[in-house]
N, C-alpha and C positions, 0 to 999 in steps of 0.2 A: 337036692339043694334045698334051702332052708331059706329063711327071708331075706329082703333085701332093701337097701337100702344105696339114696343117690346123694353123692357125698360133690358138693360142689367149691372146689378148691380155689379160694386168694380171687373171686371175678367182683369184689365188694372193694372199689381201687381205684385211686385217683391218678393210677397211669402218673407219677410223679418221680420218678427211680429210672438212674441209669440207662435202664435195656429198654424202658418204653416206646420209644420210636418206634423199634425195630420190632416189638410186641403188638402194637394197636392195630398195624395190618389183617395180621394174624387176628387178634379179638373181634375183630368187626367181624370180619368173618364166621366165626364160631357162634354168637349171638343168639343167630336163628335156632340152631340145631341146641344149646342151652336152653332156651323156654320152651320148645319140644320136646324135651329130656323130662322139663317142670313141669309141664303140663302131662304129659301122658304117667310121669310119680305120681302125680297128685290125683289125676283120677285112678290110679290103683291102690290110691291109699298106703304106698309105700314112704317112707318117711325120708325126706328131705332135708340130708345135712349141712347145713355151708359149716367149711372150716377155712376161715379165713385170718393171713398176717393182723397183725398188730401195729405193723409199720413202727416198731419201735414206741409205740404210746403206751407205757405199761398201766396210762392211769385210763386208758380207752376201754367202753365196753362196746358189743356189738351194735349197739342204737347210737353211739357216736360214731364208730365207722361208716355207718351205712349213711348216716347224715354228711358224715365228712365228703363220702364217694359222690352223693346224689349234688351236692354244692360245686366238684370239679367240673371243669371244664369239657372232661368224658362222662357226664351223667348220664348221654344218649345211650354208654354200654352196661350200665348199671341198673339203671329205672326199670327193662324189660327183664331182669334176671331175681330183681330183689324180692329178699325173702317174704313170707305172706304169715302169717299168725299160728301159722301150724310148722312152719320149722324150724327146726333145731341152729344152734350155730357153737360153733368151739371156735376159741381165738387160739392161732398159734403163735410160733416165735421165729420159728425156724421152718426147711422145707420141708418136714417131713408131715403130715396132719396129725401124725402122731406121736412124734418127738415131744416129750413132757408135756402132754395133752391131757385131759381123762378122756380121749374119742377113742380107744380100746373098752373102759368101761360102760360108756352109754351101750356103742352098739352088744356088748355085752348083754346089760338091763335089756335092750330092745329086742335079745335075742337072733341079730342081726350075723349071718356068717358068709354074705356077700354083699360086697359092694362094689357099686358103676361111679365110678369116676369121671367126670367131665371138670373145664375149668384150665387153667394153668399154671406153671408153663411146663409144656411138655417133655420135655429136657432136664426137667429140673423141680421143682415138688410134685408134680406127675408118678417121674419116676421113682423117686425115692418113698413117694407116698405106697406106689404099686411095692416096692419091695417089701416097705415096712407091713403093710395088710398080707401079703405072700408070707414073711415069717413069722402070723398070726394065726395063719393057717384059714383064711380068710380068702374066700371066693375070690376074683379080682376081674372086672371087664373093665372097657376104657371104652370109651363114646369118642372114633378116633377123628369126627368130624365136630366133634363138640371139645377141642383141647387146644388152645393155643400155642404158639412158639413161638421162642426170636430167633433159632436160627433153624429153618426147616430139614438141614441134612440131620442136624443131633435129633433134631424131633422125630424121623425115621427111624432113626439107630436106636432111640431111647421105645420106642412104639415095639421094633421088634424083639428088642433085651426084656420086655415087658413081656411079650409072648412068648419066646426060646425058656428064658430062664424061671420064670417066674409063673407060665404057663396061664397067662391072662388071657382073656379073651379080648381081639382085638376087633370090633364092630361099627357098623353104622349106627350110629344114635339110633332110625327108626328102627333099627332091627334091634335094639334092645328090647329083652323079653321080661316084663313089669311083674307079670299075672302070673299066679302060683304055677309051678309046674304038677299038673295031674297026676 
């Protein structure tokens, strides 16, 4: 295996859409094991992606989003995750982080041919994120305590279709492995 890289999906959010409710459970939760993801990247020096919604602001860049999130009402889930000067970030549109993105190209440039997924929702750009890097040919682990959901049976089904099909690795955040393999 080859580098890697922690791709943190849509947790830059003002929790303001439909499913939130039934989401913020789940994110509070995950929180912890998200800045242990960030902090044990960052001391391996492994590059740190957020790819986050757009929420429909096509004239938004990533410094008004993160401003927008830290002003909501849930900044207590955002302040502990937000990006630091050394990472990357891609705005998407859709769920997939690489659906009309250029996040195939960076991690290309970075020479990147795995990526750990943390972030949400797990049912739902999760998933589709994991298939779209699967038919990249792109390494694929999931930090299954670092992923939120709104509805915990899909989030199972979506964790194992993520493993079965797509042959992802499905781990605990600490047990993700940072440091080059020897």
């Amino acid at each position: 295996m080859g580098k890697k890289a922690l791709i943190v999906i849509d947790m830059i959010n003002t929790y303001e859409h439909a499913d939130a409710e039934l989401l913020l459970p789940s994110v509070s939760k995950i929180v912890p094991a998200v800045v242990q993801l960030l902090e044990r990247a960052r001391a391996h020096e492994v590059p740190v992606i957020y790819v986050n919604d757009n929420f429909g602001e096509w004239r938004s860049h990533h410094g008004e989003i993160l401003e927008t999130a830290l002003a909501s009402r849930h900044a207590d889930l955002v302040e502990p995750i937000r990006p630091d000067e050394e990472s990357l970030f891609v705005v998407k549109a859709r769920h997939s982080i690489f659906y009309e993105t250029p996040l195939s190209y960076l991690l290309g440039q970075l020479g990147i041919d795995h990526v750990i997924l943390c972030g949400q929702v797990t049912e739902q750009c999760v998933l589709y994120s994991a298939l779209d890097a699967h038919i990249r040919h792109l390494h694929v682990t999931v930090a299954e305590d670092a992923v939120a959901h709104i509805h915990a049976d899909l989030a199972d089904a979506a964790l194992r279709m993520m493993q079965r099909n797509m042959g992802a690795e499905i781990t605990a955040g600490d047990a993700v492995q940072f440091a080059a393999e020897s």
